[in-house]
N, CA, C and O atoms as a Tripos MOL2 file, in Angstrom:
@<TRIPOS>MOLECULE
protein
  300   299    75     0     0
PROTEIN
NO_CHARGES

@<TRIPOS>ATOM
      1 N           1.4480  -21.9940   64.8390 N.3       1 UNK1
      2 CA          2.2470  -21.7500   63.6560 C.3       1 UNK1
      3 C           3.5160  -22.6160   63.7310 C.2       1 UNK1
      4 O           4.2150  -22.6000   64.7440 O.2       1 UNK1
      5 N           3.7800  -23.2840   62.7870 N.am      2 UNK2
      6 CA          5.0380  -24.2960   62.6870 C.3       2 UNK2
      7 C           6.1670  -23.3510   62.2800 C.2       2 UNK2
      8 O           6.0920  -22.2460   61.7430 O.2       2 UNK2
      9 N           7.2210  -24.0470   62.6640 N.am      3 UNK3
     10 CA          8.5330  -23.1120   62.0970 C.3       3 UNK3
     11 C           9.0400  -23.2940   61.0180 C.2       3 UNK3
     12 O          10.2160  -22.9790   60.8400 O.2       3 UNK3
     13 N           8.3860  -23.7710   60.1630 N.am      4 UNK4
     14 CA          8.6450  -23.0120   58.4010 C.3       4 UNK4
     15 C           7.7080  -22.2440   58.3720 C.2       4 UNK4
     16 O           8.1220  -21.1640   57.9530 O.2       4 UNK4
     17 N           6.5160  -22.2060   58.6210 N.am      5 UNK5
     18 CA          5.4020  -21.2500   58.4950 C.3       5 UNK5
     19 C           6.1550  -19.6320   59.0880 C.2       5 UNK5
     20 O           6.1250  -18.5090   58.5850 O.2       5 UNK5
     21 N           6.7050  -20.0820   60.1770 N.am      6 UNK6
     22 CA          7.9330  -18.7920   60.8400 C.3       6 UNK6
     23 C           8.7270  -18.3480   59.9940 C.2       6 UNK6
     24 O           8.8240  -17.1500   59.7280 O.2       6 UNK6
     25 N           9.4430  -19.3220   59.4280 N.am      7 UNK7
     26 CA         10.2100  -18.7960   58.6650 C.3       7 UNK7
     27 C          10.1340  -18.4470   57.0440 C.2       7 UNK7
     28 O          10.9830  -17.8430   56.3890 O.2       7 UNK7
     29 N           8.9960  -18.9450   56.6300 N.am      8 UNK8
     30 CA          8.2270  -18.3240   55.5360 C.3       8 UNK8
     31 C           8.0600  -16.5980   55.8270 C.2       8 UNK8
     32 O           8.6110  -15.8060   55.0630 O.2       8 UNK8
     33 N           7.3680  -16.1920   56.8280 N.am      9 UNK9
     34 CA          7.0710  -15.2710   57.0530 C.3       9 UNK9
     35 C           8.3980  -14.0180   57.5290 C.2       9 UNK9
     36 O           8.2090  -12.8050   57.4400 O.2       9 UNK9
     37 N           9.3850  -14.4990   57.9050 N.am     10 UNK10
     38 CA         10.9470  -13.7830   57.9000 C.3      10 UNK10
     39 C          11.5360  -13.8060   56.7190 C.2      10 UNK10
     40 O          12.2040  -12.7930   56.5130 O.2      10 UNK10
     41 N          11.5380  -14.5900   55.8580 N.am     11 UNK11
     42 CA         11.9540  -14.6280   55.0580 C.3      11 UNK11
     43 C          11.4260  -13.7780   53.8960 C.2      11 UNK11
     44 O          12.0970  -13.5060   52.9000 O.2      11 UNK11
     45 N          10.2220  -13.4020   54.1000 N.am     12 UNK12
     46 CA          9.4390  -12.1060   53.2600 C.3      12 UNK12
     47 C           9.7020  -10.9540   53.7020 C.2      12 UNK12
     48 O           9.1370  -10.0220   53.1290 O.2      12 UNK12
     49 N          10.4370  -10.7020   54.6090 N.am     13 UNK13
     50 CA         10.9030   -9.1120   55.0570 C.3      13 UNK13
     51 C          12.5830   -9.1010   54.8080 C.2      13 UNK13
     52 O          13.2990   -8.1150   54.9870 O.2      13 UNK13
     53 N          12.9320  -10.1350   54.4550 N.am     14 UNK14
     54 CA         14.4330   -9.9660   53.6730 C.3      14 UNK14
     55 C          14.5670   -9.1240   52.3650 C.2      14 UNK14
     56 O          13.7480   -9.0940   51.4460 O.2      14 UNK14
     57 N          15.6330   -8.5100   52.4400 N.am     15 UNK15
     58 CA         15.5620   -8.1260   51.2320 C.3      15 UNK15
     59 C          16.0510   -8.9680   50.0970 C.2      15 UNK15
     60 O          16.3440  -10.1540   50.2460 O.2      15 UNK15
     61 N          16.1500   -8.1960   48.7230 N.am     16 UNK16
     62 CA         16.2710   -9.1900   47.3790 C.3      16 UNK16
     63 C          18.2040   -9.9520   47.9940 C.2      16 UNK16
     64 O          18.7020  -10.9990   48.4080 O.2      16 UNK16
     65 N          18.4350   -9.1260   47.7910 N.am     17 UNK17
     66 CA         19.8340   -9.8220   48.5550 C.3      17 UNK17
     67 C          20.5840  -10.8740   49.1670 C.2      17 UNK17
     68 O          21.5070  -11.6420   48.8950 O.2      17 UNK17
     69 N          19.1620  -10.3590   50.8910 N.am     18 UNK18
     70 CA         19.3560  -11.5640   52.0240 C.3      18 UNK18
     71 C          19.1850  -12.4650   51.2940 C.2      18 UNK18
     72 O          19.9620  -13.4180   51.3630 O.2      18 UNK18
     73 N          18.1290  -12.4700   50.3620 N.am     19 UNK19
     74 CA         17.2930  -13.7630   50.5500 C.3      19 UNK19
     75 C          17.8380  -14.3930   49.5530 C.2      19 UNK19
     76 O          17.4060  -15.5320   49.3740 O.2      19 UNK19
     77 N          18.7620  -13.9720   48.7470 N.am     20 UNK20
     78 CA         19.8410  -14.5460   47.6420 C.3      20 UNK20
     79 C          20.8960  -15.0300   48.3810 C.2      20 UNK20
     80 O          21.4390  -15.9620   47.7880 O.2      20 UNK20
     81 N          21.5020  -14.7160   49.6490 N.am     21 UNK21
     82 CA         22.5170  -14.8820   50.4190 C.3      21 UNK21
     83 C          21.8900  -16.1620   50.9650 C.2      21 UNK21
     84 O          22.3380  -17.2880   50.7500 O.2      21 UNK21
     85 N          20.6990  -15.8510   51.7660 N.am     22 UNK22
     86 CA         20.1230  -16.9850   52.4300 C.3      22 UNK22
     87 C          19.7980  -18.0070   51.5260 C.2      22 UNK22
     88 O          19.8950  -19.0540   52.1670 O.2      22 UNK22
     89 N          19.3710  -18.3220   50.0510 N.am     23 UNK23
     90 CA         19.3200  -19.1180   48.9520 C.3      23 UNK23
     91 C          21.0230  -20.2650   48.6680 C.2      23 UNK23
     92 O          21.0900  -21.4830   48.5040 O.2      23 UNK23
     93 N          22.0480  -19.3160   48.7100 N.am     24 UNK24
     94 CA         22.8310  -20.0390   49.0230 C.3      24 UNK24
     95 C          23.6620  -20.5160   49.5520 C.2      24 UNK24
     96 O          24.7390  -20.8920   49.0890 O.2      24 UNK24
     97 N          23.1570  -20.5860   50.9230 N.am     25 UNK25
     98 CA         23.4340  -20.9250   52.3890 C.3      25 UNK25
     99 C          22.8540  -21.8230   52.4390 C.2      25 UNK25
    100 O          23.4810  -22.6620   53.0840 O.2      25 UNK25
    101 N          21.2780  -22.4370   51.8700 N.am     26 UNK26
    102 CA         20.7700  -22.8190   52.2000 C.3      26 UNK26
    103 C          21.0290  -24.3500   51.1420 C.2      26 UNK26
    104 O          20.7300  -25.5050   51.4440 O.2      26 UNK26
    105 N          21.6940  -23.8370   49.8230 N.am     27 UNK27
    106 CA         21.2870  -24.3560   48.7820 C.3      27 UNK27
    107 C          23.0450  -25.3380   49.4230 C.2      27 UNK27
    108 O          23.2310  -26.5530   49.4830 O.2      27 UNK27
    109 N          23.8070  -24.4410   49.7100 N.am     28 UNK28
    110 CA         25.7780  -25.5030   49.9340 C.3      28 UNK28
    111 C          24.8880  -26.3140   50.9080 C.2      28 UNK28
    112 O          24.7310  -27.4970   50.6060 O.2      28 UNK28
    113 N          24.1520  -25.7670   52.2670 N.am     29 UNK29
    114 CA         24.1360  -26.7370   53.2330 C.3      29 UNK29
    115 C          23.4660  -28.0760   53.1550 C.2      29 UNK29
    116 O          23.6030  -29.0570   53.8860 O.2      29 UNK29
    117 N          22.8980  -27.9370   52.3630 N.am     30 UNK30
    118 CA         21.7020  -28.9640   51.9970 C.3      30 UNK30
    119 C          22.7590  -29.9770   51.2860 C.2      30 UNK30
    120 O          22.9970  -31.0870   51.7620 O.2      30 UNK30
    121 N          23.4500  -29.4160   49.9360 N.am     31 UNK31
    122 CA         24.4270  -30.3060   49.6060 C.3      31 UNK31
    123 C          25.2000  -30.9510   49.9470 C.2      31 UNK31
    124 O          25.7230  -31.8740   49.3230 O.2      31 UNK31
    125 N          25.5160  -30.4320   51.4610 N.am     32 UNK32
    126 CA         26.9960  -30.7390   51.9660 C.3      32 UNK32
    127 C          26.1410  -31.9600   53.1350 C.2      32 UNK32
    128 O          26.7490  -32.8200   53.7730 O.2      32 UNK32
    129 N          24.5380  -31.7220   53.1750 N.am     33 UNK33
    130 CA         24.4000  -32.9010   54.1510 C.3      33 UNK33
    131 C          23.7130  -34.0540   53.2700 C.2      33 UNK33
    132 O          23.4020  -35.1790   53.6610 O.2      33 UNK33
    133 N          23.5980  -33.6660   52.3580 N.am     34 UNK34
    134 CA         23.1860  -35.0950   50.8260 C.3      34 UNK34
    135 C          24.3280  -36.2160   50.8980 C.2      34 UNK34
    136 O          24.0960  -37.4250   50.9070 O.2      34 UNK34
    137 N          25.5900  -35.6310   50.9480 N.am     35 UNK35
    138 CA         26.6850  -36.0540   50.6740 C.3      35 UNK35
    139 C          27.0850  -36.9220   51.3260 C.2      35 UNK35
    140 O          27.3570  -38.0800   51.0110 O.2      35 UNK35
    141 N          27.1770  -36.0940   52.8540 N.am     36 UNK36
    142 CA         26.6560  -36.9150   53.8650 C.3      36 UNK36
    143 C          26.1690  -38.0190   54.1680 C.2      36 UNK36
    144 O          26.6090  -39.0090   54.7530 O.2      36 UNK36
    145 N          25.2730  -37.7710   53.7400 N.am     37 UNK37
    146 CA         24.4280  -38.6420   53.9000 C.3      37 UNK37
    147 C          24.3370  -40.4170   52.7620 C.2      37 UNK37
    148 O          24.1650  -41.6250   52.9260 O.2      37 UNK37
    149 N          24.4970  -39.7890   52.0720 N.am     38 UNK38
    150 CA         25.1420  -40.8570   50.6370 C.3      38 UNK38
    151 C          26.3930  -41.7690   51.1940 C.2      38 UNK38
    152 O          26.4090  -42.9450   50.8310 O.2      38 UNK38
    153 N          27.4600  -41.2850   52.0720 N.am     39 UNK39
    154 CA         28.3640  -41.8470   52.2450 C.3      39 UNK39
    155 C          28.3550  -42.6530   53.2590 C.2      39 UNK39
    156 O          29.1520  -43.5710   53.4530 O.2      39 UNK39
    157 N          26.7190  -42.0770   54.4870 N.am     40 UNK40
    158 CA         26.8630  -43.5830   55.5430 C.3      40 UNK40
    159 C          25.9670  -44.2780   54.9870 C.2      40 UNK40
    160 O          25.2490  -44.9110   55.7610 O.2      40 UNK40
    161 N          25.7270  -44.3930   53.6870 N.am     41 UNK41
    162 CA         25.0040  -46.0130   53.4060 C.3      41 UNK41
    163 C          25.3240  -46.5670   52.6310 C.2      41 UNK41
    164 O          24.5830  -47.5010   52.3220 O.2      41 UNK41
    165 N          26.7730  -46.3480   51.7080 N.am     42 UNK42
    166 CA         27.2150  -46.8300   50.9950 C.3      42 UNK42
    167 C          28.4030  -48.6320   51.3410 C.2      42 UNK42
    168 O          28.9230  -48.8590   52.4330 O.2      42 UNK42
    169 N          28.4560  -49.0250   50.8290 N.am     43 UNK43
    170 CA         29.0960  -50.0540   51.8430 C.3      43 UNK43
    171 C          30.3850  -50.1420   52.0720 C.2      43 UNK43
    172 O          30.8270  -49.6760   51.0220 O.2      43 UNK43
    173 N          31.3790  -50.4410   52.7720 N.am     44 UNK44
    174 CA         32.5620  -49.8050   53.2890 C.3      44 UNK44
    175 C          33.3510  -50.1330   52.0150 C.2      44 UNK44
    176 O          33.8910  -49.0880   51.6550 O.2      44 UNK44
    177 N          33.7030  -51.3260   51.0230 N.am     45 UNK45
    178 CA         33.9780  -51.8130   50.4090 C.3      45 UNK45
    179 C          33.7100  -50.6290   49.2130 C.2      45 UNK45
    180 O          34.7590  -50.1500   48.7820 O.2      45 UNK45
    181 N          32.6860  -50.1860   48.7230 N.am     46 UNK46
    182 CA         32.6620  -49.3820   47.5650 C.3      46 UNK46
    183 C          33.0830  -47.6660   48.2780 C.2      46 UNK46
    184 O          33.7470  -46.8860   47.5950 O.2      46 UNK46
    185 N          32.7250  -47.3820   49.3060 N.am     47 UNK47
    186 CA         33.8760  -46.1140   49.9580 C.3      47 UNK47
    187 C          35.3970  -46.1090   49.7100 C.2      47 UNK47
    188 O          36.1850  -45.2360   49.3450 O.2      47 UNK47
    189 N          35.5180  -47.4010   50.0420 N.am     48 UNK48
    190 CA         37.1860  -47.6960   49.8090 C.3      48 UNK48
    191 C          37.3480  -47.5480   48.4510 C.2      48 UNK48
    192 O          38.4360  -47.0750   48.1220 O.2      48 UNK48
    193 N          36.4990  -47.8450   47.4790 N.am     49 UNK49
    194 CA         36.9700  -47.9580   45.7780 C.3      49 UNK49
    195 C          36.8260  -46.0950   45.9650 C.2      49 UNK49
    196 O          37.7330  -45.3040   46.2220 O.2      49 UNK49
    197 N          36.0600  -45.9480   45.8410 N.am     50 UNK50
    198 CA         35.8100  -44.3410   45.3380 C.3      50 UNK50
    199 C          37.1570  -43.3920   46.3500 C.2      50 UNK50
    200 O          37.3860  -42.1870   46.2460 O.2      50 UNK50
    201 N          37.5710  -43.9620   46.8860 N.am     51 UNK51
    202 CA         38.3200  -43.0740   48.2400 C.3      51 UNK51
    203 C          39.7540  -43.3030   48.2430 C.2      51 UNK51
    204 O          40.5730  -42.6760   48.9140 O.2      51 UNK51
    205 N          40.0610  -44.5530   47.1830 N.am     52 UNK52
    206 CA         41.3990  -45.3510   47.1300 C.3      52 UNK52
    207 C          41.8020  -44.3040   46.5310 C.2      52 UNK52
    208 O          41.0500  -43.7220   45.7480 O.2      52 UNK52
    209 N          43.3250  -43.7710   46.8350 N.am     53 UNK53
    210 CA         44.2760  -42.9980   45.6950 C.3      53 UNK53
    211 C          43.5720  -41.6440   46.4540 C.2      53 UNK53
    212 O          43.9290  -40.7050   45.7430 O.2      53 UNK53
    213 N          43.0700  -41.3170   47.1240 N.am     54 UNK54
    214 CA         42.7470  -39.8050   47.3710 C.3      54 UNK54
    215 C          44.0910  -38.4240   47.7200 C.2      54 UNK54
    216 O          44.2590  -37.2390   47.4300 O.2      54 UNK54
    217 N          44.9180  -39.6790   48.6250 N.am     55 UNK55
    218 CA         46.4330  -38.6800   48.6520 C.3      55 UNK55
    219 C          47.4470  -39.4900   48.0160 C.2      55 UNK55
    220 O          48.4740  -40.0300   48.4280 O.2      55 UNK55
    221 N          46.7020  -39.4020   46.5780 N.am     56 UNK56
    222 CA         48.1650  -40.0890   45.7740 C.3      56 UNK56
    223 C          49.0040  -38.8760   45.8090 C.2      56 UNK56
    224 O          50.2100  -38.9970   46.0240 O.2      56 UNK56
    225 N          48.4320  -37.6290   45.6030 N.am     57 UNK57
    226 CA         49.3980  -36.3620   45.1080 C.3      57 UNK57
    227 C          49.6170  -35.3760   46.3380 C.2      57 UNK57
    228 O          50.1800  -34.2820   46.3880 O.2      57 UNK57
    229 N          49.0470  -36.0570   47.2120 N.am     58 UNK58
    230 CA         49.7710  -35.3750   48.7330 C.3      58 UNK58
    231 C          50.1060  -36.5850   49.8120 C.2      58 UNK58
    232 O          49.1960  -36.9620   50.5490 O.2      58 UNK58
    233 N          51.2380  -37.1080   49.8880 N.am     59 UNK59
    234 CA         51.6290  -38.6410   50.5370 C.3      59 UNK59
    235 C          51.7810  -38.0340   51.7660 C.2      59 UNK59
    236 O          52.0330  -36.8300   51.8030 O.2      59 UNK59
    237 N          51.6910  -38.5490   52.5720 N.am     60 UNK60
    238 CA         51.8720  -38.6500   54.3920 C.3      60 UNK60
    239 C          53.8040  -38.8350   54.2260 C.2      60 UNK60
    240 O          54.5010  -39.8420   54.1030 O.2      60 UNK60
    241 N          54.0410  -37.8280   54.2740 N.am     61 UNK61
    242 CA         55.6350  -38.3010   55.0310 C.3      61 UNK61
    243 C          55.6160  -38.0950   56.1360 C.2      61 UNK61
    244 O          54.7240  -37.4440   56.6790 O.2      61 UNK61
    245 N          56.8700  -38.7450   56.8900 N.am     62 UNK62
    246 CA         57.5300  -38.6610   58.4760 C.3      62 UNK62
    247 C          58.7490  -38.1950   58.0560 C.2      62 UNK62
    248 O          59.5960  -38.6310   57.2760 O.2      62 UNK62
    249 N          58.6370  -36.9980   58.8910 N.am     63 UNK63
    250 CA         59.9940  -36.3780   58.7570 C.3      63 UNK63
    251 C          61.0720  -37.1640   59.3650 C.2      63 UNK63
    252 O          60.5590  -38.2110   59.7580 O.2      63 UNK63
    253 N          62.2780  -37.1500   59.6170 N.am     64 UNK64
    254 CA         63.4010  -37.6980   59.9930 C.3      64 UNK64
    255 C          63.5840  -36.9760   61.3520 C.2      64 UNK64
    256 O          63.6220  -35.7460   61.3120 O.2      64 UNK64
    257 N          63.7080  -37.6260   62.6100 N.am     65 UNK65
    258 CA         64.1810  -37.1690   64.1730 C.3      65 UNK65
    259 C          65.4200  -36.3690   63.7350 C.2      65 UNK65
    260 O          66.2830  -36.7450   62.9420 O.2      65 UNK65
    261 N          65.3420  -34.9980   64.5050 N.am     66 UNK66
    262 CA         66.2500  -34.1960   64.4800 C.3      66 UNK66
    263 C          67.8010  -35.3160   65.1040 C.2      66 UNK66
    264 O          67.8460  -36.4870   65.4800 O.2      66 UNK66
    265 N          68.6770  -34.4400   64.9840 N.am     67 UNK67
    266 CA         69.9030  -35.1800   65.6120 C.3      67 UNK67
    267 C          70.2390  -34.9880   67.0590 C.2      67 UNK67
    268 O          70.1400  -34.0140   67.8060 O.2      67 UNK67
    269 N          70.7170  -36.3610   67.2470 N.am     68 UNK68
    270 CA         70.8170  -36.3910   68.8260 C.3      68 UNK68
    271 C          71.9240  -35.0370   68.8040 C.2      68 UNK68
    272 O          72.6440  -34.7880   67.8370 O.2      68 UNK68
    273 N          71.8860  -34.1100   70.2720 N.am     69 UNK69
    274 CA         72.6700  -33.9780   70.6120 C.3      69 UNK69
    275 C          74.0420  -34.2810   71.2290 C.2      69 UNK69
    276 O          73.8910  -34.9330   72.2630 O.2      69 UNK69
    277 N          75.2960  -34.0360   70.9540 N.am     70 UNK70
    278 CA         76.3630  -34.6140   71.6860 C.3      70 UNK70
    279 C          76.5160  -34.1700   73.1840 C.2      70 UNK70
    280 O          76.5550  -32.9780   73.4870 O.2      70 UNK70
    281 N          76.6020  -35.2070   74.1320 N.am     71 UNK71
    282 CA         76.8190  -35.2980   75.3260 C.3      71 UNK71
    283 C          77.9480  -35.7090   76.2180 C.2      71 UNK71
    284 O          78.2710  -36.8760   75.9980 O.2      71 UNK71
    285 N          78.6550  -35.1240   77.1580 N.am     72 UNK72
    286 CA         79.7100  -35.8120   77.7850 C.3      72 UNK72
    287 C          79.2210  -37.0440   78.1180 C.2      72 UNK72
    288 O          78.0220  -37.2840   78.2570 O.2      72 UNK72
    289 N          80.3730  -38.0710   78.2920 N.am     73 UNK73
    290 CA         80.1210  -39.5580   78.2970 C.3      73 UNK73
    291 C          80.2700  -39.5480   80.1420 C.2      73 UNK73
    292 O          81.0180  -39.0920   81.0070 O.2      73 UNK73
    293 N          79.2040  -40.2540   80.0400 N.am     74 UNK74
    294 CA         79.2620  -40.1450   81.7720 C.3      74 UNK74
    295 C          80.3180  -41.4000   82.5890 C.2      74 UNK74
    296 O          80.5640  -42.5080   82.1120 O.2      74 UNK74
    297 N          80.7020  -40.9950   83.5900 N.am     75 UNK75
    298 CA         81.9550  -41.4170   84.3980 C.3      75 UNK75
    299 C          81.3690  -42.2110   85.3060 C.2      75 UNK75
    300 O          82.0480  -42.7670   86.1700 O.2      75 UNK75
@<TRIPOS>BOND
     1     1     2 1
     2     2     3 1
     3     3     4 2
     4     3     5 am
     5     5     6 1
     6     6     7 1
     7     7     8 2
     8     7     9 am
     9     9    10 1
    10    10    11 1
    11    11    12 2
    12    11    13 am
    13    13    14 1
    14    14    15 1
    15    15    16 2
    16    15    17 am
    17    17    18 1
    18    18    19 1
    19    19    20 2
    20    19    21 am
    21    21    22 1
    22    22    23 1
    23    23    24 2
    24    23    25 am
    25    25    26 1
    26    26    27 1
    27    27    28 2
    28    27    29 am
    29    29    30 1
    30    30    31 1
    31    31    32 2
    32    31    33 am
    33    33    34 1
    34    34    35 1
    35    35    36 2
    36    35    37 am
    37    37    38 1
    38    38    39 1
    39    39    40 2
    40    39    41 am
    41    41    42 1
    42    42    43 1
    43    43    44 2
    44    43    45 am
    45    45    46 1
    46    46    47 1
    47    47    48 2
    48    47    49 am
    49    49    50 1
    50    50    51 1
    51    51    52 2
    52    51    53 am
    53    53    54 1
    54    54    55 1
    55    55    56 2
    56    55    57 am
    57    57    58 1
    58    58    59 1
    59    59    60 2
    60    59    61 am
    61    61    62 1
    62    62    63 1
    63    63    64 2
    64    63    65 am
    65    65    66 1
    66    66    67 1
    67    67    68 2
    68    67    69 am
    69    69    70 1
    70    70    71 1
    71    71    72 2
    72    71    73 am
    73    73    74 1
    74    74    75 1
    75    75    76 2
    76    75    77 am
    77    77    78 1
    78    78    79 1
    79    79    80 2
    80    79    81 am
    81    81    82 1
    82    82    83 1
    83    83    84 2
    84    83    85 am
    85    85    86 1
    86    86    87 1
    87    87    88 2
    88    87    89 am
    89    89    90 1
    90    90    91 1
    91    91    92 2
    92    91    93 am
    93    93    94 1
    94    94    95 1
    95    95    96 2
    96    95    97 am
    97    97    98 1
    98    98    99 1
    99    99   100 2
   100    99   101 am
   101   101   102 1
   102   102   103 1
   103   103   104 2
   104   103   105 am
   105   105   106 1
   106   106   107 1
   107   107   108 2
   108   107   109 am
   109   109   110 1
   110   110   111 1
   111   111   112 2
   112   111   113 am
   113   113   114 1
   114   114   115 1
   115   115   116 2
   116   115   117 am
   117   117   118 1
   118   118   119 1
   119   119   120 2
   120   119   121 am
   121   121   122 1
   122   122   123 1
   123   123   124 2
   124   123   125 am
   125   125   126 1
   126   126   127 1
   127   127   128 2
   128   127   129 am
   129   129   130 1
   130   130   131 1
   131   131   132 2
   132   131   133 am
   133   133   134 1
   134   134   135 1
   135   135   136 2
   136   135   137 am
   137   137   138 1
   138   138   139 1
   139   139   140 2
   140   139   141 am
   141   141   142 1
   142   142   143 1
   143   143   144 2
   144   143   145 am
   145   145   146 1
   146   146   147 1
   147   147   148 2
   148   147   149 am
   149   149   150 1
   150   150   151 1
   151   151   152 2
   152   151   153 am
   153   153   154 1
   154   154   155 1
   155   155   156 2
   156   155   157 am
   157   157   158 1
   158   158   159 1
   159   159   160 2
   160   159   161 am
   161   161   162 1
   162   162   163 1
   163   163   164 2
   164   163   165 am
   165   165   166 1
   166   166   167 1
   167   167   168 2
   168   167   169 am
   169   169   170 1
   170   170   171 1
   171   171   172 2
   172   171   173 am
   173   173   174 1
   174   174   175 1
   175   175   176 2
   176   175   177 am
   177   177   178 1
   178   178   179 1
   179   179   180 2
   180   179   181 am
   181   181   182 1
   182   182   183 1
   183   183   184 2
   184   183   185 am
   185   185   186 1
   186   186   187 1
   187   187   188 2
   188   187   189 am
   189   189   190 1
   190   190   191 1
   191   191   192 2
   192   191   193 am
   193   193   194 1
   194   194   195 1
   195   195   196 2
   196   195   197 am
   197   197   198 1
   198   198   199 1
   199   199   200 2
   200   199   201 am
   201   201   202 1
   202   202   203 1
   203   203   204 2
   204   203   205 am
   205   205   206 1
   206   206   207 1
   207   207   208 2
   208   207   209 am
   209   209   210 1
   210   210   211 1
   211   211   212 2
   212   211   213 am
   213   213   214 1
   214   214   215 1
   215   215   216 2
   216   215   217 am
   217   217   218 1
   218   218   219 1
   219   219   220 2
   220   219   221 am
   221   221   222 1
   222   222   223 1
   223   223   224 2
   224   223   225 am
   225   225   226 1
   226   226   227 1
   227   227   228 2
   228   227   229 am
   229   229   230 1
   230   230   231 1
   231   231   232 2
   232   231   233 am
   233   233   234 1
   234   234   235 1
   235   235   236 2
   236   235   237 am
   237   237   238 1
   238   238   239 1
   239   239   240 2
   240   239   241 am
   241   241   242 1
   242   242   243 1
   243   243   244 2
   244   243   245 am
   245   245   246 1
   246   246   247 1
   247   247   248 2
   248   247   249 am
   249   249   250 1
   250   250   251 1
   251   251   252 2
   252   251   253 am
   253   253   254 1
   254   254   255 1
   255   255   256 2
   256   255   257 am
   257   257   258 1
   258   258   259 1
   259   259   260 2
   260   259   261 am
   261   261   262 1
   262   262   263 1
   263   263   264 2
   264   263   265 am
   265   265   266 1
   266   266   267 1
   267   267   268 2
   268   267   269 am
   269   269   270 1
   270   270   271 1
   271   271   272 2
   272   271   273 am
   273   273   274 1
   274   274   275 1
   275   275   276 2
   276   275   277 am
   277   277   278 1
   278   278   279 1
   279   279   280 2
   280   279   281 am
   281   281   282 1
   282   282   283 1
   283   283   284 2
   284   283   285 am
   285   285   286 1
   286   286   287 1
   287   287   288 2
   288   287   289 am
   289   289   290 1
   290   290   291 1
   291   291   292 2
   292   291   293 am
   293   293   294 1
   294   294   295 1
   295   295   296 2
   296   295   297 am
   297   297   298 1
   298   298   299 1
   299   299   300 2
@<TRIPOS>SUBSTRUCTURE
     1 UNK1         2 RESIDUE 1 A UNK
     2 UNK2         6 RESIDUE 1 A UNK
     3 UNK3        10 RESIDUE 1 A UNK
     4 UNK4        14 RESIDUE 1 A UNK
     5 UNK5        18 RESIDUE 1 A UNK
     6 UNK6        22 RESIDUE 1 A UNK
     7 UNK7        26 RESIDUE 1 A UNK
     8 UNK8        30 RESIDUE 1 A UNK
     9 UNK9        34 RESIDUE 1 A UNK
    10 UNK10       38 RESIDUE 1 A UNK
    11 UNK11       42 RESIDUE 1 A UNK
    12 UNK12       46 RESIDUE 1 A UNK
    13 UNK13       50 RESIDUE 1 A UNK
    14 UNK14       54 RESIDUE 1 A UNK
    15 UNK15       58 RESIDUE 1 A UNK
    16 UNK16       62 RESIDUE 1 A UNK
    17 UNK17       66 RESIDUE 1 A UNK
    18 UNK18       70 RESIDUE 1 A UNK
    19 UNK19       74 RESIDUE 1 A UNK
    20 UNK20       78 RESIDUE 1 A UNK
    21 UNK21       82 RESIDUE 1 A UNK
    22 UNK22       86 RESIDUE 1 A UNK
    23 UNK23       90 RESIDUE 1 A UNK
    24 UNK24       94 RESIDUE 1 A UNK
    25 UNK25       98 RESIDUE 1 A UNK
    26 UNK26      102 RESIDUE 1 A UNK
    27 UNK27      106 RESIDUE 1 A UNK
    28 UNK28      110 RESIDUE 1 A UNK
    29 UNK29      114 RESIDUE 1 A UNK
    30 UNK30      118 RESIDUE 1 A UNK
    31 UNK31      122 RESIDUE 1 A UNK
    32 UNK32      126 RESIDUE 1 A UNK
    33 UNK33      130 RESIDUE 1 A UNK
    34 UNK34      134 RESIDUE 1 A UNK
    35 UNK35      138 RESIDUE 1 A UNK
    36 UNK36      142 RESIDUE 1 A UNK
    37 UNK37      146 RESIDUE 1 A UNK
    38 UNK38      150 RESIDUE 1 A UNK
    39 UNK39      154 RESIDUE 1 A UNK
    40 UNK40      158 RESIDUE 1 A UNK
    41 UNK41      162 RESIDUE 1 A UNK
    42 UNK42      166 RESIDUE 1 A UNK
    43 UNK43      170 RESIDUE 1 A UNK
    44 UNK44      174 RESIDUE 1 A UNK
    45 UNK45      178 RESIDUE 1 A UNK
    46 UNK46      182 RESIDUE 1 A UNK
    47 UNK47      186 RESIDUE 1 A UNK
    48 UNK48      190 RESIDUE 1 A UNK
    49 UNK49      194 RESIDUE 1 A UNK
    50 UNK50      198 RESIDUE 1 A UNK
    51 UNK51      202 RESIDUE 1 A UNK
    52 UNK52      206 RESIDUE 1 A UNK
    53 UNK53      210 RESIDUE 1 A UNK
    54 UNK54      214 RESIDUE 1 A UNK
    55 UNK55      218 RESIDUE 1 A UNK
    56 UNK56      222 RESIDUE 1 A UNK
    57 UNK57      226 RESIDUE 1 A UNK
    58 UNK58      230 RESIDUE 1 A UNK
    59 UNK59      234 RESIDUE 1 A UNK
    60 UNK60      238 RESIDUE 1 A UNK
    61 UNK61      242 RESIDUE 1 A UNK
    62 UNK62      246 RESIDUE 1 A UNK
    63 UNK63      250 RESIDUE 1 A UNK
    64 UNK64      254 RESIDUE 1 A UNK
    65 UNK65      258 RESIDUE 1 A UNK
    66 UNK66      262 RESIDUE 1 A UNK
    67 UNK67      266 RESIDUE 1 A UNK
    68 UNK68      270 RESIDUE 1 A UNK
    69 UNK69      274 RESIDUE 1 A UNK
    70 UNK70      278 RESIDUE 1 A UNK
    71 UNK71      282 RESIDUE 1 A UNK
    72 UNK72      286 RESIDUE 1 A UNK
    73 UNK73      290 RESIDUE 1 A UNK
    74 UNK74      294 RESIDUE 1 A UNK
    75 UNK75      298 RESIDUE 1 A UNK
């Protein structure tokens, strides 16, 4: 027995529920590795177009170094 054939057969003792829960678990993960997958064969050049401007509306700042403390001047 292969393991979809396994899991055909678990998947019939779920209830209406699980198997709605497990539907979309099954249905994000699949999407989320399409996506995936789309993006390592695209060529670096058209990643960069689609990807340019992504933190226009959240910019990378560097905060400013706190201030030195004052120190006796050494002798």
């Amino acid at each position: 027995m292969t393991l979809y054939e396994e899991a055909l057969q678990l998947t019939e003792r779920l209830s209406l529920i699980e198997r709605v829960q497990l539907l979309e678990y099954l249905s994000s993960n699949l999407k989320h590795s399409l996506q995936v997958e789309a993006y390592r064969h695209i060529p670096w050049n058209e990643f960069l177009d689609r990807t340019y401007g992504s933190l226009a509306h959240d910019p990378i700042e560097r905060d400013q170094p706190p201030d030195v403390d004052e120190r006796d001047a050494i002798e």
